[in-house]
matplotlib code that plots the C-alpha trace (Angstrom):
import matplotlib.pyplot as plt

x = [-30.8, -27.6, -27.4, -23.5, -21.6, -18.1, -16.1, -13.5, -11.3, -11.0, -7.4, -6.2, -2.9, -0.5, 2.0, 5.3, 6.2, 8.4, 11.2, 14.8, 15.0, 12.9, 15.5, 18.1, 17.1, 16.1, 17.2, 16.3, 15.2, 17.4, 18.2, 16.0, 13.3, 13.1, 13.7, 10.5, 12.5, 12.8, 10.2, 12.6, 9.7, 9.6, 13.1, 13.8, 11.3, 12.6, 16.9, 17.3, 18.0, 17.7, 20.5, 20.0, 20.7, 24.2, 25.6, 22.9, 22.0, 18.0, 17.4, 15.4, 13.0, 13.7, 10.8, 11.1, 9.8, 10.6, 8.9, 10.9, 12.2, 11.7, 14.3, 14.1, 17.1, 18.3, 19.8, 21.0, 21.5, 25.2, 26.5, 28.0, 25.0, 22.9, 24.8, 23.0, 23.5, 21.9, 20.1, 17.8, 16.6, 13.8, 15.7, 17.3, 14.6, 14.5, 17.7, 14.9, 12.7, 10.8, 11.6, 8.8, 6.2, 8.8, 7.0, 3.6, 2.5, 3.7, 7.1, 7.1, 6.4, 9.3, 11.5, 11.2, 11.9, 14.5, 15.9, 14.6, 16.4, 19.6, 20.6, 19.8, 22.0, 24.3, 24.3, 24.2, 20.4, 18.6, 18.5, 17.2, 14.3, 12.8, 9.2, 6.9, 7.7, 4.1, 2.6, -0.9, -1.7, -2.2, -1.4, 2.5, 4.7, 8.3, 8.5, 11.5, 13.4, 13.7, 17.4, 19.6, 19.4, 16.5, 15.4, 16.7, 13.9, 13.8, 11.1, 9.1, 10.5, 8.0, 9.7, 7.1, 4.6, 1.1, 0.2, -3.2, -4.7, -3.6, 0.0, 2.6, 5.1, 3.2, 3.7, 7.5, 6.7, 4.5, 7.8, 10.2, 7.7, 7.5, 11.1, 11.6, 12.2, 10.4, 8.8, 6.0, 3.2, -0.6, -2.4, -5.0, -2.9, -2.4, -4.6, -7.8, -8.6, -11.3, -12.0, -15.7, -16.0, -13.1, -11.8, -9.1, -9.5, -6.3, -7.6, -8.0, -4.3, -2.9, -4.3, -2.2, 0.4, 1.0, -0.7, -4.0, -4.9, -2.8, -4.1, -7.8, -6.9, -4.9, -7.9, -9.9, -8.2, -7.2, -11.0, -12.2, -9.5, -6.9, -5.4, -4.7, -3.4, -1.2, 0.2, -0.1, 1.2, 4.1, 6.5, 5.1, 3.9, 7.7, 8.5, 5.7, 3.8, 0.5, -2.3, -2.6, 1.2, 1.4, 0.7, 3.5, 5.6, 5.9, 5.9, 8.9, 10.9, 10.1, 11.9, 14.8, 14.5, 14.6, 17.9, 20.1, 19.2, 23.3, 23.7, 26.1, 28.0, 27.9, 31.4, 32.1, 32.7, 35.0, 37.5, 40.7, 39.7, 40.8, 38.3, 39.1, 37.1, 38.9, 40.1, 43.0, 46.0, 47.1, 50.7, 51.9, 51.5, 47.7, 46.8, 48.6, 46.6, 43.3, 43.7, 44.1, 41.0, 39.5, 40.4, 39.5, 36.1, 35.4, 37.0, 33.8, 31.3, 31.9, 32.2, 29.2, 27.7]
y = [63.8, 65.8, 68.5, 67.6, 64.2, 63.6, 60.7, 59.7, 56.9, 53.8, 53.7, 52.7, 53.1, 49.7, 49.7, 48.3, 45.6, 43.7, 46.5, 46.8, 47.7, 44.4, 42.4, 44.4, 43.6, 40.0, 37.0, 33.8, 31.1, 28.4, 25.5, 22.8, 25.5, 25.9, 22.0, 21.7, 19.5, 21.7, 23.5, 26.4, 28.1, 25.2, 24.2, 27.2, 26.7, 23.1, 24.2, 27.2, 27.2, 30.0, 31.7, 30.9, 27.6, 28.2, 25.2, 23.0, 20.7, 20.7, 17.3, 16.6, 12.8, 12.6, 10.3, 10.1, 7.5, 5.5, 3.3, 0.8, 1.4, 4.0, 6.2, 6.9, 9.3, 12.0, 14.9, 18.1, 21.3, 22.9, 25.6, 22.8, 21.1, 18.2, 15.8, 12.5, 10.8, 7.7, 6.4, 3.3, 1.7, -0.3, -3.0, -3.6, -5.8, -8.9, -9.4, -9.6, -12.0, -9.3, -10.5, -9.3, -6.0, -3.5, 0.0, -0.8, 0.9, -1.5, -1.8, 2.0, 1.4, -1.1, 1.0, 3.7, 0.8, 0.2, 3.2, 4.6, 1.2, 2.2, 5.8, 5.3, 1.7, 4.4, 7.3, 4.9, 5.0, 1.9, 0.7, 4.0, 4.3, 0.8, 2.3, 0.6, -2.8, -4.6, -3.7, -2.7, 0.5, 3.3, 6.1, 6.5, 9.3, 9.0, 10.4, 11.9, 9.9, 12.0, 10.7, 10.3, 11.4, 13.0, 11.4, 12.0, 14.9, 15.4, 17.2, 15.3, 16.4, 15.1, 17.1, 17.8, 14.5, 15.1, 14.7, 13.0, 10.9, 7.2, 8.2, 5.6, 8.4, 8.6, 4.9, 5.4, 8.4, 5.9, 3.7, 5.8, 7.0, 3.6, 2.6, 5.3, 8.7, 12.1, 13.6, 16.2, 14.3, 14.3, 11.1, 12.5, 11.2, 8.3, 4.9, 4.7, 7.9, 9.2, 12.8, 12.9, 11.3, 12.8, 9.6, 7.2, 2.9, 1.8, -1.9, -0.5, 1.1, -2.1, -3.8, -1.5, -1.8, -5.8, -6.1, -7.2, -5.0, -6.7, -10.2, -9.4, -8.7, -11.3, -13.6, -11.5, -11.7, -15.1, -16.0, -13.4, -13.6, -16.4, -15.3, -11.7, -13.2, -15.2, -12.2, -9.7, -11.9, -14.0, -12.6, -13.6, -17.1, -17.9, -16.8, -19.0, -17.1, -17.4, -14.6, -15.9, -16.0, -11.6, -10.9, -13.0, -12.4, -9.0, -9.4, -11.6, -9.2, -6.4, -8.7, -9.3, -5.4, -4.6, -7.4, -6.5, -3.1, -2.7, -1.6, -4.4, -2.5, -5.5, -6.5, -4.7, -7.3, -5.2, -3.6, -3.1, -3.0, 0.0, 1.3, 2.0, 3.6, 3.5, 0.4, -0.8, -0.4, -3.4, -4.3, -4.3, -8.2, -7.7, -5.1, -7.3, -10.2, -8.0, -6.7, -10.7, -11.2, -8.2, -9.5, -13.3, -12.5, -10.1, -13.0, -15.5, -12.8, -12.0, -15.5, -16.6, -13.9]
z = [-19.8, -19.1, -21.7, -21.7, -22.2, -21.5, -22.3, -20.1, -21.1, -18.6, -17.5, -14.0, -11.9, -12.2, -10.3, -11.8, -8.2, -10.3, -11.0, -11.1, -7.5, -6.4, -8.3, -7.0, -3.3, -3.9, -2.4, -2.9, -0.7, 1.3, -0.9, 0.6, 1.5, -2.5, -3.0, -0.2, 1.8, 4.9, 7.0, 8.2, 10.4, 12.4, 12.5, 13.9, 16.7, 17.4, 17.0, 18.9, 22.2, 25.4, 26.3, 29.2, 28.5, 27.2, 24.9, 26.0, 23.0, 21.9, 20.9, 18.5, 17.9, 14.1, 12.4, 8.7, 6.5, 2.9, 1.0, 2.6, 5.7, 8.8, 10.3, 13.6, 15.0, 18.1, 16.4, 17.6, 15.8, 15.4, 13.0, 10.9, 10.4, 12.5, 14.7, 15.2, 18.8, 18.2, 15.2, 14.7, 11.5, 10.7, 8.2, 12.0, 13.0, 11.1, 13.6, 16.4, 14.6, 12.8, 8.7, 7.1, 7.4, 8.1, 7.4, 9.0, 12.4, 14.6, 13.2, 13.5, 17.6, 17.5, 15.5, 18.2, 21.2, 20.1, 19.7, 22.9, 24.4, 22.1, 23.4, 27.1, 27.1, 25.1, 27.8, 31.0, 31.8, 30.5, 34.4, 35.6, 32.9, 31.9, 30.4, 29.6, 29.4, 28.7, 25.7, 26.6, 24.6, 28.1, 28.4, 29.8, 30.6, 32.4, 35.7, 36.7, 40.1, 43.2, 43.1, 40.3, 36.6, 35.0, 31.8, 28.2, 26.9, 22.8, 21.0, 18.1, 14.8, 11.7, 8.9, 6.2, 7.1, 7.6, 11.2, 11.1, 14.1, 13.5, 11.4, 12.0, 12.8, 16.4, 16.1, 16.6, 19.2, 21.1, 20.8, 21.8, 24.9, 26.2, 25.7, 28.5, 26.9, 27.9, 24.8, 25.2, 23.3, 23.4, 23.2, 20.6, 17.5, 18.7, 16.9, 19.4, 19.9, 18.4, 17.6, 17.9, 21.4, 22.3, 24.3, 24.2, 23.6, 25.1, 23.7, 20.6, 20.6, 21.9, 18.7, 16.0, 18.2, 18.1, 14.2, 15.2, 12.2, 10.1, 11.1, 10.7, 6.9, 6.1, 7.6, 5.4, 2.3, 2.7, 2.7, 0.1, -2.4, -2.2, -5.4, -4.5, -0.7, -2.0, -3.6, -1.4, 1.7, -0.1, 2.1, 5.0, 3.2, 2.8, 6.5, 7.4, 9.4, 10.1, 10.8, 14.6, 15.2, 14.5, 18.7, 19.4, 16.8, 17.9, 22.0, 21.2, 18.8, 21.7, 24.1, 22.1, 21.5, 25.0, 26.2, 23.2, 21.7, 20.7, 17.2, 15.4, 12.6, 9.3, 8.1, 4.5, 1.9, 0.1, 3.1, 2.1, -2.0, -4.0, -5.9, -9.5, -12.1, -15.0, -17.0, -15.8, -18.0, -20.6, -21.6, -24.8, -25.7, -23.8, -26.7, -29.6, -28.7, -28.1, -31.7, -33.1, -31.6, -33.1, -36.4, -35.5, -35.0, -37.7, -40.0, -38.5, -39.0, -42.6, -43.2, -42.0, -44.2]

ax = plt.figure().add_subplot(projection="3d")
ax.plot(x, y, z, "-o")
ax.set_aspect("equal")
plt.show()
């Protein structure tokens, strides 16, 4: 034993961060970076351009999806904000014979047809670039023509979606490839590749593509549980389409994609209409005869009490 004991009292150093000179100097985040709409880091990467490249536009292939539709758009970055080029919607294609099934993968691949189809019919180079015009699921990439234009380039822009192997926003990107535009892409997010192997089943990709995966469950369901199919389907029940009708179903709609891919702008039903929010004013014999029937009806009701 030491023949002396001291006591020392546990204190440590904290160090006040939080002070007046950190709230002095702070400043808060962008607006949708605090709403987590936006991921700036890679914005920036896919907006700014080389200086090189003076006032060149960076395109961007904008995928977003909805519960109920897909959006499929070029954009560019300005100081003023995004300017879209060309835009294509999902809810377009029940005007190619597509009603029903309009946020599964292979409305995804038609969505981005037929906006691949849209912008170069739009900037003069559908004849040049075709793509891939046979659904079959390879691997394609536009080659540039030893005379002429070079194809329309745009960089893959997912926003904040999770960018598994097998999401439908590749779908589009697969779309948009074979309808003739040159986006960098790997095939190893597309449906039929598979990680462990590390190989690619273009039969397997073709499948997703024309909704052989779709069919095999409706088959499925339809012998399983009636009940639940006739539920789960009744869209496609009132269309009257059948599981074995999906492959050409889609080949068709792709066609149609591919001969008219114009957008047609829908007539308003109310052009020309003021709008008006408030009530619109009442003339003198309009309120006199509004308070008569006022007093009519309060008459009735304390009569019938």
């Amino acid at each position: 034993l030491f023949p002396f004991s001291f006591c020392y009292s546990a204190m440590t150093f904290v160090k006040v961060v939080k002070n007046k000179q950190y709230f002095k100097r702070y400043q808060v985040r962008f607006r949708r970076r605090r709403e987590g709409k936006t991921d700036y880091h890679r914005r920036k990467k896919l907006t700014c351009q080389d200086k090189n490249k003076y006032n060149s536009p960076k395109y961007r292939f904008v995928v977003r999806m909805t519960n109920k539709d897909v959006i499929c758009q070029i954009a560019y970055a300005k100081i003023v904000g995004d300017q879209i080029l060309c835009a294509a919607y999902a809810h377009e294609l029940p005007r190619y014979g597509l009603p029903v099934g309009l946020t599964n993968y292979s409305a995804c691949y038609a969505t981005g047809l037929l906006l691949a189809r849209r912008l170069l019919k739009k900037l003069h180079l559908d004849t040049h670039y075709q793509g891939k015009v046979e659904v079959d699921g390879k691997i394609f990439s536009v080659t540039e023509m030893d005379e002429g234009p070079r194809p329309f380039q745009a960089l893959l822009d997912v926003g904040l979606a999770r960018t598994t192997t097998g999401a439908r926003v590749f779908a589009a990107l697969k779309g948009a490839v074979d309808g003739g535009l040159n986006i960098p892409h790997s095939p190893k997010r597309f449906r039929g590749y598979d990680p462990e192997t590390k190989k690619y089943d273009a039969e397997d990709a073709r499948g997703f593509l024309l909704g052989a995966h779709v069919s095999e469950y409706m088959e499925s369901l339809a012998d399983e549980e009636p009940e639940k199919y006739q539920k789960v389907f009744a869209a496609y029940i009132k269309n009257k389409i059948e599981p074995d009708d999906l492959e050409e179903l889609y080949k068709k709609c792709h066609a149609k994609i591919r001969e008219s891919p114009e957008h047609v702008p829908r007539k308003s039903t109310k052009a020309g209409e003021k709008k008006r929010y408030s009530r619109k004013k009442m003339s003198l014999a309009q309120r006199k005869d509004r308070i008569k029937q006022k007093l009519a009806s309060r008459a009735a009701k304390a009569a019938a009490e």
